[in-house]
C-alpha positions in Angstrom: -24.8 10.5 26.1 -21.2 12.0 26.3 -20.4 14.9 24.4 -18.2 14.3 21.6 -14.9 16.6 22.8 -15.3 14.9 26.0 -15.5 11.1 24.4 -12.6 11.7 22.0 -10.0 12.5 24.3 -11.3 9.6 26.9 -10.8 7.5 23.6 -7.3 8.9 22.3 -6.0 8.0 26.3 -7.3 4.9 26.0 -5.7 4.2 22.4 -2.5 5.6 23.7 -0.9 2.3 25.3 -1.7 0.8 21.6 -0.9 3.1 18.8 1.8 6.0 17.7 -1.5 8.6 17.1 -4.5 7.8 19.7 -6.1 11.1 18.7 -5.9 11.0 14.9 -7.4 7.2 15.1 -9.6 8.4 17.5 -10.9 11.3 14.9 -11.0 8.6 12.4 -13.0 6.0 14.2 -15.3 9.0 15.7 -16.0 10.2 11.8 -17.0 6.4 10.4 -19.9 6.1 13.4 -20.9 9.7 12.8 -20.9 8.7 9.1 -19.1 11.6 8.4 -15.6 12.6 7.1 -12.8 13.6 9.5 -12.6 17.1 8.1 -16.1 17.4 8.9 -15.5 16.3 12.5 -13.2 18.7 13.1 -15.6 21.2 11.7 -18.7 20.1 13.9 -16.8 18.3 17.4 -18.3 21.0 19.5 -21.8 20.7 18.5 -22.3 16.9 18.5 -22.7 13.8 20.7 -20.6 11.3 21.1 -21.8 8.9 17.6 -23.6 5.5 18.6 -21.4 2.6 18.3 -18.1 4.7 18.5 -17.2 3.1 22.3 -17.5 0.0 20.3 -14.8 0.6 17.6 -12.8 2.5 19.9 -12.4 -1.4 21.7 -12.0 -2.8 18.5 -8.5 -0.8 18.3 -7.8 -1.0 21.4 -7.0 -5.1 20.8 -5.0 -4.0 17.6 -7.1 -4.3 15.6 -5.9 -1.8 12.4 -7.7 1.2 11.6 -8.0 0.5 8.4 -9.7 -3.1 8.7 -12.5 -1.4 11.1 -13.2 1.5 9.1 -12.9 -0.5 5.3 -10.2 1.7 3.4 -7.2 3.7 3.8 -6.5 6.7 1.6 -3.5 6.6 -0.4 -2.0 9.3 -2.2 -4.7 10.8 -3.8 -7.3 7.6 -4.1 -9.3 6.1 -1.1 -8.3 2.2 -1.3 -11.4 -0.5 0.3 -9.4 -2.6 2.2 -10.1 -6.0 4.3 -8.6 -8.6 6.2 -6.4 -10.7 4.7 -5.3 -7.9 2.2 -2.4 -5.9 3.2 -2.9 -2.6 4.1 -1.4 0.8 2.3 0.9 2.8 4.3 2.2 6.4 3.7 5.7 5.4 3.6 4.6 3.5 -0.1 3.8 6.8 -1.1 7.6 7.5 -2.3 7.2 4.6 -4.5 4.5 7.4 -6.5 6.3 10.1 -5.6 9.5 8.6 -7.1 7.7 7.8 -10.7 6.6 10.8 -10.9 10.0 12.5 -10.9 10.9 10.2 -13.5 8.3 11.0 -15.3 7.0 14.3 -14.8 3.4 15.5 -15.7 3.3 13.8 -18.9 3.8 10.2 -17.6 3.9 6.6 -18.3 1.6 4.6 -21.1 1.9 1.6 -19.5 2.0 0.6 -16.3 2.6 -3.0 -14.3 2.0 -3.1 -10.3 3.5 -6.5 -9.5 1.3 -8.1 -6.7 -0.8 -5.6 -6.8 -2.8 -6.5 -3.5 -5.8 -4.8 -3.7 -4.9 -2.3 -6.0 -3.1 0.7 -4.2 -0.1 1.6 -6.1 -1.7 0.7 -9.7 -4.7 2.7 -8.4 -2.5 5.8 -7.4 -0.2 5.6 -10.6 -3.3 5.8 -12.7 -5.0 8.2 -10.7 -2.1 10.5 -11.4 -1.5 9.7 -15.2 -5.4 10.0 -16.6 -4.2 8.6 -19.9 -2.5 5.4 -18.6 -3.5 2.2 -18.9 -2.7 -0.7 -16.3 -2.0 -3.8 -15.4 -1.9 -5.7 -11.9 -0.7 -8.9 -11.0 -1.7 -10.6 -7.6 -1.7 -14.3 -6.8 -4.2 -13.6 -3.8 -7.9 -14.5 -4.8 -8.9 -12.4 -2.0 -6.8 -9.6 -2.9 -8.0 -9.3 -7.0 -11.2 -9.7 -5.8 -10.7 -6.4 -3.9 -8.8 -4.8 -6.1 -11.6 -5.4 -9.0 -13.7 -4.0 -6.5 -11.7 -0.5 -6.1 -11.2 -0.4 -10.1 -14.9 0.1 -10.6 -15.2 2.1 -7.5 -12.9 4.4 -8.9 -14.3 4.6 -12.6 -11.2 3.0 -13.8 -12.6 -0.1 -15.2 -11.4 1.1 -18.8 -8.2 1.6 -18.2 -7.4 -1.2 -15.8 -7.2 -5.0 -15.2 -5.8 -7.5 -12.4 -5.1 -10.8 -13.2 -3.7 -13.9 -11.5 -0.4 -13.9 -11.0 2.8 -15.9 -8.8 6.3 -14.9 -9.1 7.7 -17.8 -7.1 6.0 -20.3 -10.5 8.3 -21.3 -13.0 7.6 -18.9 -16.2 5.8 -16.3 -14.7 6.8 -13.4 -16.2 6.3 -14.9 -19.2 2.7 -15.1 -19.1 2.6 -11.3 -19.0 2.3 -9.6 -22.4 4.0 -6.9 -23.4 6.2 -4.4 -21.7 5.7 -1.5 -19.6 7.1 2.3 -19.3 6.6 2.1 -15.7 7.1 -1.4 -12.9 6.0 -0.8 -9.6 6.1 -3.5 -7.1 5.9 -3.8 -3.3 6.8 -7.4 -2.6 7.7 -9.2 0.7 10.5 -8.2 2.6 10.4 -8.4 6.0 13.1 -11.3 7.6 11.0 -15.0 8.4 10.7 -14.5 12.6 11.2 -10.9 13.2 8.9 -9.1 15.4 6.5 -6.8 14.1 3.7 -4.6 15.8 1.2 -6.6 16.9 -1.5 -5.2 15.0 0.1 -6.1 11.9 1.9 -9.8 13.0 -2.0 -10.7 14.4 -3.8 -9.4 11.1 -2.2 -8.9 8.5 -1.3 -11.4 5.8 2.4 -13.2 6.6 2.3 -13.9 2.9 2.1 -10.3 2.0 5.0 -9.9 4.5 7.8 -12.4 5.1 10.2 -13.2 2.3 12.8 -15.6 3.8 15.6 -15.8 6.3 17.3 -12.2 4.9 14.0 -10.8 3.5 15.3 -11.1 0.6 13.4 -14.1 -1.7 10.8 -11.8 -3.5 13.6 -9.6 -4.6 15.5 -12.7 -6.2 12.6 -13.5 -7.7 11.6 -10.4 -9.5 14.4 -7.8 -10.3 16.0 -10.4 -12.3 12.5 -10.4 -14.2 12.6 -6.5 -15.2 14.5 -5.9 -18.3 12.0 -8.4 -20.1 9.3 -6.4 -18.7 10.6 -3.3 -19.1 10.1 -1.1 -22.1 12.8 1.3 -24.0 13.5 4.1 -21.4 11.1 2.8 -18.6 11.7 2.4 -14.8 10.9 0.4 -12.6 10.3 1.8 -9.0 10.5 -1.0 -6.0 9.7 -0.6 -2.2 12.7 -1.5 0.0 12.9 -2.4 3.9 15.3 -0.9 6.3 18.3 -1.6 5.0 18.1 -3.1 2.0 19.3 -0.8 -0.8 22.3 -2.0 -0.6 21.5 -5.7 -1.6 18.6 -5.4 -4.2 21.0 -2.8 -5.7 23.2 -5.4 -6.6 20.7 -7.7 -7.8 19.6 -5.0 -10.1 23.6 -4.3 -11.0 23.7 -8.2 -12.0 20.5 -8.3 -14.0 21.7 -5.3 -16.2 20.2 -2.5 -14.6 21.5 0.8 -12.9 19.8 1.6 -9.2 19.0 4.9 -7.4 17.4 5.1 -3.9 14.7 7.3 -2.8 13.9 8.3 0.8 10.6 8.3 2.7 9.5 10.7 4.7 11.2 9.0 7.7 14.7 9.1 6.2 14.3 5.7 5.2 16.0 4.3 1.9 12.3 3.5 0.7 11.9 3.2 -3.1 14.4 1.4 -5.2 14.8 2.9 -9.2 15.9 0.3 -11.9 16.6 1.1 -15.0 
């Protein structure tokens, strides 16, 4: 059997032609069939052998297949989310969303908080990770997707403090089925245009409903900011994940439903999450 330096960089060459960072997927997928963290990994490469099964999942990305669907979760800001296929998976960049509440509201934090399709669970999860005294609410019309998120509540130990229920924004009435209203909104809705490419290991496996919002990318958006002062509480926010280029336009939906709008950038330089208040 290959020794495990060896067999990493043999796999992060291979993974090159399909992904942005062979090595650190390589690490990744080398830790779950050692059953081991990365950190520890990195700790141990030089004494072990290259793990049973790990040529195996190294293929498996190799077809595009995510990284997150082979090894079950992604870690998220400071919570490890299960995820699966036919859930949409976290990605760093959503991490502004968090990082842009919690400048609004310092240390202290929100009461109550609303993650509007919710998938399975990441930014409630996060939000409540952060705030220890919050309670939450998560809205998802995905069975699969509550079902997972329910799944990461109790994983987490949150099951006090935290519900998901069913829930469609493109139904007549729908934010009228949700009680109450909330110091802090997050929501991550569609936004990418119907038709425009995307890397193939997300057009192949991830969810097009989680994705695509009509011909501009703009439908969810319609759909929801107009919804947010109802929702909203006296003196909350509500933080919204944009695409490329879309400040601009949900802005002004925000503008005519009452609201003012500040932009936040990722780590990229991307104008990322969207403040209403």
């Amino acid at each position: 059997m290959a020794d495990a330096v060896a067999a990493l960089f043999e796999a992060a060459a291979r993974l090159a032609a399909v992904s942005e960072t062979p090595r650190l997927d390589a690490e990744l997928l080398m830790a779950h069939a050692a059953g081991i963290e990365r950190s520890d990994l990195l700790l141990r490469l030089r004494e072990l052998a290259e793990p049973a099964g790990f040529a195996a999942l190294i293929e498996r990305r190799a077809a595009h297949e995510p990284v997150a669907y082979i090894l079950g979760y992604r870690d998220f800001w400071s919570v490890r989310i299960k995820v699966a296929p036919g859930v949409l998976i976290p990605r760093a960049d959503s991490e502004t969303l968090i990082a842009a509440a919690l400048d609004a509201f310092g240390e202290d934090g929100p009461g109550r908080i609303l993650d509007l399709g919710c998938g399975p669970g990441t930014l409630l999860l996060a939000a409540l990770d952060q705030w220890p005294q919050a309670r939450g609410l998560g809205i998802e019309r995905s069975q699969r997707a509550r079902a997972l998120a329910r799944d990461n509540i109790e994983t987490l130990g949150m099951g006090e403090r935290a519900t998901v229920r069913a829930g469609d924004w493109t139904l007549p009435g729908w934010s009228a089925a949700i009680d109450g209203r909330f110091d802090l909104i997050l929501a991550n809705p569609p936004y990418v245009e119907a038709g425009a490419a995307l890397d193939p290991q997300v057009a192949a496996h991830e969810p097009g409903e989680a994705l695509y919002a009509g011909p501009d990318g703009l439908a969810d958006y319609r759909l929801i900011v107009p919804a947010l002062p109802r929702l909203l509480a006296e003196g909350g926010c509500a933080v919204v994940e944009l695409g490329a280029g879309q400040a601009a336009a949900v802005s002004a939906l925000a503008r005519e439903a009452g609201m003012t709008a500040r932009a936040n950038r990722d780590l990229g330089g991307h104008e990322r999450a969207l403040i209403l208040k």
